[in-house]
GUKE-788732 format. One line per 10 residues: for each residue x, y, z of N, C-alpha, C, O, CB. Coordinates in nm, 4 decimals. Glycine has a CB too. Layout:
% residues N
X:Y:Z:X:Y:Z:X:Y:Z:X:Y:Z:X:Y:Z | ...
This chain:
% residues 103
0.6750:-1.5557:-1.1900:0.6158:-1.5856:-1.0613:0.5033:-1.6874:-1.0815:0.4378:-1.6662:-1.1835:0.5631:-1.4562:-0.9927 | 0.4671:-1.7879:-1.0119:0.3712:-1.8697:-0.9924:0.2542:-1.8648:-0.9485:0.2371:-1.8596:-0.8267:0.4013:-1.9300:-0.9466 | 0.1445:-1.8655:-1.0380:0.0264:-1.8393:-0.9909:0.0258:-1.8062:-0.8649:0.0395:-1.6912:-0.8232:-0.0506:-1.9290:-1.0096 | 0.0037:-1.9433:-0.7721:-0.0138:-1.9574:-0.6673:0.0192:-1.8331:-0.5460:-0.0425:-1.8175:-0.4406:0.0442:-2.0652:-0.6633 | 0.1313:-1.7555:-0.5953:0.2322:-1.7316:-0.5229:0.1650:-1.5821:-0.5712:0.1372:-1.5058:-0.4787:0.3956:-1.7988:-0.5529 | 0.1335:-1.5290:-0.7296:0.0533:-1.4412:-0.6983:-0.0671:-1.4225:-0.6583:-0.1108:-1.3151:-0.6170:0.0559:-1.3980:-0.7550 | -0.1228:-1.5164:-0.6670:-0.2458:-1.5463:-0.6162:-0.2485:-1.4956:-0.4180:-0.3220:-1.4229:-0.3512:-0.2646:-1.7320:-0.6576 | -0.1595:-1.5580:-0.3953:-0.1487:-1.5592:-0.2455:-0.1326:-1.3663:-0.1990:-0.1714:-1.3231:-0.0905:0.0174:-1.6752:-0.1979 | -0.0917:-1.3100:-0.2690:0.0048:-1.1692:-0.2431:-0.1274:-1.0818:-0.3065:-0.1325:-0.9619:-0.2791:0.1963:-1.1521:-0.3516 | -0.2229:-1.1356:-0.3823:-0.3256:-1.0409:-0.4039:-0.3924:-1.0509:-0.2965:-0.4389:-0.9534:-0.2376:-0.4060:-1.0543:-0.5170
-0.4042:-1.1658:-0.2603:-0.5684:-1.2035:-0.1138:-0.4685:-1.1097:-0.0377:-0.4796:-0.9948:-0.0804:-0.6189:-1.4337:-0.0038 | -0.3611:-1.1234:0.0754:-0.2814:-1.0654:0.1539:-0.2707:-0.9259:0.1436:-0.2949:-0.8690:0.2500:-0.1746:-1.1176:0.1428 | -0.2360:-0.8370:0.0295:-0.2830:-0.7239:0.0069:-0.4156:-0.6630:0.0184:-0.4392:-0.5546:0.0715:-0.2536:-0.7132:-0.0829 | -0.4844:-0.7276:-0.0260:-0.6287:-0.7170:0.0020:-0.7473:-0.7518:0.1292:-0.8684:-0.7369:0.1456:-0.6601:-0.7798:-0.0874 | -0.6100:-0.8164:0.2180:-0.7030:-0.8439:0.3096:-0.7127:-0.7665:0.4641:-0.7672:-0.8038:0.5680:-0.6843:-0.9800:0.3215 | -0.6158:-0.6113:0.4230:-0.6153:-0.5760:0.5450:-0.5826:-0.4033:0.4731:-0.4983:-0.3872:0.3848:-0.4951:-0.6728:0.6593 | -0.6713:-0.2807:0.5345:-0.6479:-0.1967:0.5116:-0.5007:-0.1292:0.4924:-0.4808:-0.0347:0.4160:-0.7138:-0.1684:0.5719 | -0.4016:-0.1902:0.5714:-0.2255:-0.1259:0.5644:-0.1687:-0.2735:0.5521:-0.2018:-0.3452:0.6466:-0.1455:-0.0198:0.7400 | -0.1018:-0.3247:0.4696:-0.0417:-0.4122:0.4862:0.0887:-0.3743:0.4445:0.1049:-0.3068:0.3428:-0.0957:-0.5096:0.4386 | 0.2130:-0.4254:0.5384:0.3132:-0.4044:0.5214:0.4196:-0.5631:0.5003:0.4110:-0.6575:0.5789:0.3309:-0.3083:0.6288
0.4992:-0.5612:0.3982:0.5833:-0.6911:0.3821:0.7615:-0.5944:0.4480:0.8186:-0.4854:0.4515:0.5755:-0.7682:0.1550 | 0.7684:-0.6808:0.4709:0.8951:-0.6284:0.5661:0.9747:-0.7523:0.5775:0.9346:-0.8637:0.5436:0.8519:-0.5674:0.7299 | 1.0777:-0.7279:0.6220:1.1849:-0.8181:0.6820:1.1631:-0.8336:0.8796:1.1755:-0.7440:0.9632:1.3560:-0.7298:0.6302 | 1.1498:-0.8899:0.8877:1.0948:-0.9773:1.0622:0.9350:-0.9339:1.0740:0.8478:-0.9519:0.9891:1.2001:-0.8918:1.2501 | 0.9240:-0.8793:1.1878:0.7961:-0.8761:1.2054:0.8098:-0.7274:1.3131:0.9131:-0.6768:1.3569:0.7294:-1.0364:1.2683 | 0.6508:-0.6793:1.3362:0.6629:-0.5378:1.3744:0.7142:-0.5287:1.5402:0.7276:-0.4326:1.6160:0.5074:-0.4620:1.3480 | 0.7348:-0.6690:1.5564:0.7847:-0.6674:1.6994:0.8929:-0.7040:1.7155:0.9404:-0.6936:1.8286:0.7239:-0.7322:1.7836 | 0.9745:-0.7623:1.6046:1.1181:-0.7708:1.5708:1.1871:-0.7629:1.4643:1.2354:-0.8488:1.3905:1.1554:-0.8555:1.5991 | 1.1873:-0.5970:1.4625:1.1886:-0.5825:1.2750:1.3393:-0.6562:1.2600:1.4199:-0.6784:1.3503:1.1897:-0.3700:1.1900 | 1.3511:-0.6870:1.1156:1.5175:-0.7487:1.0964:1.6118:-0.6738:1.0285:1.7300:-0.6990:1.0051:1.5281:-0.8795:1.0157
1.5200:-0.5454:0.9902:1.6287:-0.4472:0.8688:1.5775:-0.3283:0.9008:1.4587:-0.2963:0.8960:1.6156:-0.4717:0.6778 | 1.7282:-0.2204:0.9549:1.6737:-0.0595:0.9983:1.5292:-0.0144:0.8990:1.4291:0.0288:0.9560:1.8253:0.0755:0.9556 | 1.5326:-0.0270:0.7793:1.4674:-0.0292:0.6340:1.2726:-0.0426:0.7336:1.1812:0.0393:0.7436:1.5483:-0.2261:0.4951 | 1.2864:-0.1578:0.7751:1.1494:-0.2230:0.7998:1.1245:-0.1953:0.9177:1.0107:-0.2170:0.9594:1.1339:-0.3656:0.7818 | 1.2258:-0.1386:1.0049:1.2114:-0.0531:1.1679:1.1450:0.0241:1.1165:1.0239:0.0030:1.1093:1.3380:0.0211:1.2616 | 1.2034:0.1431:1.0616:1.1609:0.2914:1.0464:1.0264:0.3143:0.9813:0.9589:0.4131:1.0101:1.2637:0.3675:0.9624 | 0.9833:0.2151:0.8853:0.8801:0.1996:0.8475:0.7302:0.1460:0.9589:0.6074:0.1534:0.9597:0.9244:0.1198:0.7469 | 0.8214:0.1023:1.0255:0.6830:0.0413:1.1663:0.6810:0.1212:1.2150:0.5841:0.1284:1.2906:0.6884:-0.0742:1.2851 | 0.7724:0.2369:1.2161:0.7875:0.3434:1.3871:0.7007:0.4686:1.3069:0.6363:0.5576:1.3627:1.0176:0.4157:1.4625 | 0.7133:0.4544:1.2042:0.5792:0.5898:1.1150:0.4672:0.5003:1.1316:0.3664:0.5642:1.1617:0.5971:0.6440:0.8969
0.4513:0.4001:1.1248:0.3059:0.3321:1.1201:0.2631:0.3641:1.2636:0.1723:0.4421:1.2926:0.3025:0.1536:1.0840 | 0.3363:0.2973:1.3475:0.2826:0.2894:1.5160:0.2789:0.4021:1.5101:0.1621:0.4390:1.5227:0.3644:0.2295:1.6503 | 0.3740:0.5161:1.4916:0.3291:0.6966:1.5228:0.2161:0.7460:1.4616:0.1796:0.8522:1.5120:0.4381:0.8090:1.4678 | 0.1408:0.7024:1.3612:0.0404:0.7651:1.3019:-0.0997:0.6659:1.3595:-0.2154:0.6717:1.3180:0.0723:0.7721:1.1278 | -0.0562:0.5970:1.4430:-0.1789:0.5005:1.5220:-0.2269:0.4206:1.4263:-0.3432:0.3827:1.4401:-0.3132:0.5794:1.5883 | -0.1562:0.3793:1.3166:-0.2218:0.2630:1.2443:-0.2261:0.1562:1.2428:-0.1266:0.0904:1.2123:-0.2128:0.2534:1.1661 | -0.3726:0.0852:1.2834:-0.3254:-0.0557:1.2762:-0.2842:-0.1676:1.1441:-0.3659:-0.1803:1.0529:-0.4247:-0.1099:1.3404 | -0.1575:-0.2435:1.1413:-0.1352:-0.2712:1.0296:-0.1018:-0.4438:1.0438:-0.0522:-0.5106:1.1346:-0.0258:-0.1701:0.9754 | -0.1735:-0.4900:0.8604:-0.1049:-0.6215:0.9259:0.0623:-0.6126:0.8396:0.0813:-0.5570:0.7314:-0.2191:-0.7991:0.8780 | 0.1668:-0.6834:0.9234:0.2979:-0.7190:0.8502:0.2689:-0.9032:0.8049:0.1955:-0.9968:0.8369:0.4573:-0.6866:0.9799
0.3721:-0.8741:0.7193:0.4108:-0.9874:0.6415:0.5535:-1.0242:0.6505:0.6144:-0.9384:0.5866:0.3782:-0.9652:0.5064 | 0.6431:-1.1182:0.7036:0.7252:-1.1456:0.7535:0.7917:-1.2123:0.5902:0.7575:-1.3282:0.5670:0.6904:-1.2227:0.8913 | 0.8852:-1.1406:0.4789:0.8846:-1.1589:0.3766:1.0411:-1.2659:0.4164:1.0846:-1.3439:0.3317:0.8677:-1.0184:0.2799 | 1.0976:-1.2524:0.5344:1.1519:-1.3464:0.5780:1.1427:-1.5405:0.5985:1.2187:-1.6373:0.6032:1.1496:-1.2861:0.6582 | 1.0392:-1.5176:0.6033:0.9882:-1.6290:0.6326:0.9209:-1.7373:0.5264:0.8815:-1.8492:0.5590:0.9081:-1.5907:0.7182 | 0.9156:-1.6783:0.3856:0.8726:-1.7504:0.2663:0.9961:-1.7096:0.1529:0.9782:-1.5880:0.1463:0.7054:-1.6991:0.2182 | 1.0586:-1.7259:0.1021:1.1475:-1.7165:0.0148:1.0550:-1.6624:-0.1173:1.0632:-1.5442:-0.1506:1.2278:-1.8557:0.0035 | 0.9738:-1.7492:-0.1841:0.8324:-1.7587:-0.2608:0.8193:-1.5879:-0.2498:0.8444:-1.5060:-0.3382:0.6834:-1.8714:-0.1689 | 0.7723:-1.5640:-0.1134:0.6877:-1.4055:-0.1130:0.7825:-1.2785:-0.1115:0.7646:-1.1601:-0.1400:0.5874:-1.3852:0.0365 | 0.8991:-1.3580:-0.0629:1.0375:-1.2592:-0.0714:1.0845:-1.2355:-0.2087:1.1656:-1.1435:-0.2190:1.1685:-1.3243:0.0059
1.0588:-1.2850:-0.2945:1.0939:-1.2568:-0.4543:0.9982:-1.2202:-0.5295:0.9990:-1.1224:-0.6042:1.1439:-1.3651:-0.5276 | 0.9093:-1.2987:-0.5131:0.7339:-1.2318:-0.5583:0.6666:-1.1130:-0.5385:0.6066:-1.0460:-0.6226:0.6317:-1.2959:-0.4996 | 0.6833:-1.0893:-0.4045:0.6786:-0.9505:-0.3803:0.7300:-0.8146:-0.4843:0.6585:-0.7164:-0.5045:0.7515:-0.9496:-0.2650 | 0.8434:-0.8302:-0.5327:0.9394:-0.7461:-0.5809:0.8914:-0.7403:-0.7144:0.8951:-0.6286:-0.7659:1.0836:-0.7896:-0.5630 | 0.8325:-0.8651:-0.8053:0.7587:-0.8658:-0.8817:0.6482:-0.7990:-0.9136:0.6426:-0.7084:-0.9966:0.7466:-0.9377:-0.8787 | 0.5591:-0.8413:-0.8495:0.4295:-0.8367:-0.7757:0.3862:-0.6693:-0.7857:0.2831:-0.6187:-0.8299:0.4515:-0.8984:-0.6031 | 0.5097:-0.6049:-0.7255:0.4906:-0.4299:-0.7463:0.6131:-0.3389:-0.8398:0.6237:-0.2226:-0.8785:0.4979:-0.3544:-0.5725 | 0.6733:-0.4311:-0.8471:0.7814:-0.3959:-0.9693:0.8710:-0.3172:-0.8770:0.9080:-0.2050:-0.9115:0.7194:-0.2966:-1.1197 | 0.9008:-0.3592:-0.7841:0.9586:-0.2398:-0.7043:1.0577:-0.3419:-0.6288:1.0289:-0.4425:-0.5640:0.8377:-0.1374:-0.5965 | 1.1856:-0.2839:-0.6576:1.3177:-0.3907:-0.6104:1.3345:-0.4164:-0.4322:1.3710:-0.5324:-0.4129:1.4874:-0.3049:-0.6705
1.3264:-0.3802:-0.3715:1.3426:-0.3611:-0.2423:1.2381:-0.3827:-0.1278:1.1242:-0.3821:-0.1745:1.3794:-0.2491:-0.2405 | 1.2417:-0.4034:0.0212:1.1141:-0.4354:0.1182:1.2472:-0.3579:0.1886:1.3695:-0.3584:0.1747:1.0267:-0.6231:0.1681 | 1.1301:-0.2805:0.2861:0.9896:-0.3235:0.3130:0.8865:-0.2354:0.1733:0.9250:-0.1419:0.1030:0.9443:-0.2650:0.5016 | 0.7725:-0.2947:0.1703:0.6760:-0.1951:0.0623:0.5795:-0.2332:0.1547:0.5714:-0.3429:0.2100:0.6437:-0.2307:-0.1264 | 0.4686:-0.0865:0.1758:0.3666:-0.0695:0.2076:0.2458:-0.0384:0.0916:0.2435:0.0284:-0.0118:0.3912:0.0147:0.2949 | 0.1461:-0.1229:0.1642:-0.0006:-0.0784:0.0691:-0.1261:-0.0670:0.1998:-0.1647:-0.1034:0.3108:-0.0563:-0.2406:-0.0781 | -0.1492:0.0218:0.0703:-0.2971:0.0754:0.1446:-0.4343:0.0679:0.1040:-0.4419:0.1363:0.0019:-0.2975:0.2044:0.1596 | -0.5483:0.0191:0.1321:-0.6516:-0.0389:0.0259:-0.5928:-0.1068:-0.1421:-0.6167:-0.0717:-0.2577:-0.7568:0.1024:-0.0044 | -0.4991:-0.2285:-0.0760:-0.4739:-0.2968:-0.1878:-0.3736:-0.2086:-0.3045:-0.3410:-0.2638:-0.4096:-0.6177:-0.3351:-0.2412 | -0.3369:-0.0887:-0.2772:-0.2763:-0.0088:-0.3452:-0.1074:-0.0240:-0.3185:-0.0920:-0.0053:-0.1978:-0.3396:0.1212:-0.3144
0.0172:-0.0488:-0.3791:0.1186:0.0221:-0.3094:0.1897:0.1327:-0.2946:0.2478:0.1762:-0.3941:0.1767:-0.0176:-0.3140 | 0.1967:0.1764:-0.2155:0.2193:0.2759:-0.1599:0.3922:0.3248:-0.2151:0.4072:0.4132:-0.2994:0.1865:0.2427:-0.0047 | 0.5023:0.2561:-0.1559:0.6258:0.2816:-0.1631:0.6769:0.1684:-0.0772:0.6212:0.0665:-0.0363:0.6603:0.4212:-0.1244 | 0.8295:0.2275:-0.0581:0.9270:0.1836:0.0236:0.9339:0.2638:0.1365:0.8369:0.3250:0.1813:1.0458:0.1763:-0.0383 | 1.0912:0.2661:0.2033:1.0829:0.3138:0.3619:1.0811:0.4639:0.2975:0.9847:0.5352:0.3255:1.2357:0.2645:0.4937 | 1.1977:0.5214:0.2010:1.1740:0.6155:0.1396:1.0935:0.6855:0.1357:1.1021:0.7921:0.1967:1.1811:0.6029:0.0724 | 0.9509:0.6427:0.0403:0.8563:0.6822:0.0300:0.7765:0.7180:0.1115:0.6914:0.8063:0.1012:0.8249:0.6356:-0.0186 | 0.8055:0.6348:0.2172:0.7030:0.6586:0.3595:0.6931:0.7651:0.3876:0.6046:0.8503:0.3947:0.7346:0.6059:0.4874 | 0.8687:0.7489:0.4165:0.9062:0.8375:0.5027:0.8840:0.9902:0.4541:0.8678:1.0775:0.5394:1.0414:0.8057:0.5330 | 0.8835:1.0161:0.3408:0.8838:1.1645:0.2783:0.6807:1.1932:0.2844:0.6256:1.2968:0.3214:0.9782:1.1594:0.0636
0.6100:1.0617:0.2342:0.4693:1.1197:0.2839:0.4527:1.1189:0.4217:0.3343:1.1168:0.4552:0.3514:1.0450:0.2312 | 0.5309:1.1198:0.5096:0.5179:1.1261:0.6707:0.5635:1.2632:0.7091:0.5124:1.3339:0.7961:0.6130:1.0099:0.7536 | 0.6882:1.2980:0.6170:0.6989:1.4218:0.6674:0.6311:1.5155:0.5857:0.6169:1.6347:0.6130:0.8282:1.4562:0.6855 | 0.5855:1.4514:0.4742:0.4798:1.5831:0.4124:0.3631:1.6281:0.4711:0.3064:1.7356:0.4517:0.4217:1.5554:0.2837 | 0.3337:1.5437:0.5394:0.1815:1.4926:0.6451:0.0550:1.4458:0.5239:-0.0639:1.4771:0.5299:0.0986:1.6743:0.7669 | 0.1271:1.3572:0.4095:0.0539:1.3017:0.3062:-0.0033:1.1606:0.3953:-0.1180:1.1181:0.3812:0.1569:1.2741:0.1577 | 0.0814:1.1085:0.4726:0.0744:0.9718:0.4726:-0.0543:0.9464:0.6244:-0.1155:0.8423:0.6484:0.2610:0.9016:0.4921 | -0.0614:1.0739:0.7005:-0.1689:1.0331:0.7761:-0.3504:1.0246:0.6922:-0.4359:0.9375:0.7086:-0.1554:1.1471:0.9022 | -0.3538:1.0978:0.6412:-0.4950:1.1211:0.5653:-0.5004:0.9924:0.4802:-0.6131:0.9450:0.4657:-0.5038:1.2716:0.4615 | -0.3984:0.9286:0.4220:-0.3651:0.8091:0.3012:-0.4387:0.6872:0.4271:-0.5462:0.6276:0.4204:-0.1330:0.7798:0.2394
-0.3394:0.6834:0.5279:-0.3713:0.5808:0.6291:-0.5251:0.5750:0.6914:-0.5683:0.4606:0.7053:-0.2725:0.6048:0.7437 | -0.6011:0.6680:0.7252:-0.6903:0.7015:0.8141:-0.8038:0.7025:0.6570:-0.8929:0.6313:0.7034:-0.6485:0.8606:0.9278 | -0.8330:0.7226:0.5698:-0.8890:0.7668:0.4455:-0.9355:0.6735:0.3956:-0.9911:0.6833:0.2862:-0.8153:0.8250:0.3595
């Protein structure tokens, strides 16, 4: 991966308490994957920024790098990542993922 390109994905992680990279955006997700993941976010009242991993090729491969983790959408939380939709989804129904979000 290219500096630049990690460079860019640390500030972006870091620059917003929930950041989510996804496929479209939270108002037109593009993959069930990156729906289900917005519809636990909006249900737990969090405000989050997305990253439209659609839209840069660069951040769409970097990403995957970046957290060693093959697949989007991935969520982070204070610069941390979190998981996939998977992951979400199981600290959502554990009721792990509201205290993580709000914390």
């Amino acid at each position: 991966m290219r500096d630049e390109v990690r460079k860019k994905l640390e500030e972006t992680v870091n620059s917003s308490k929930v950041v989510l990279f996804m496929k479209g955006t939270k108002n037109f997700p593009q993959c069930g994957f990156s729906a289900r993941v917005v519809q636990v976010l909006k249900k737990a009242g969090a405000p989050f920024t997305e990253v439209n991993v659609l839209a840069d090729p660069e951040v769409r491969e970097g990403i995957k790098e970046f957290s060693s983790w093959p697949t989007i959408p991935q969520l982070y939380v204070n610069g941390k990542f979190v998981g996939g939709c998977d992951i979400v989804n199981e600290l959502d129904q554990s009721g792990e993922l509201d205290p993580l979000l709000k914390g």
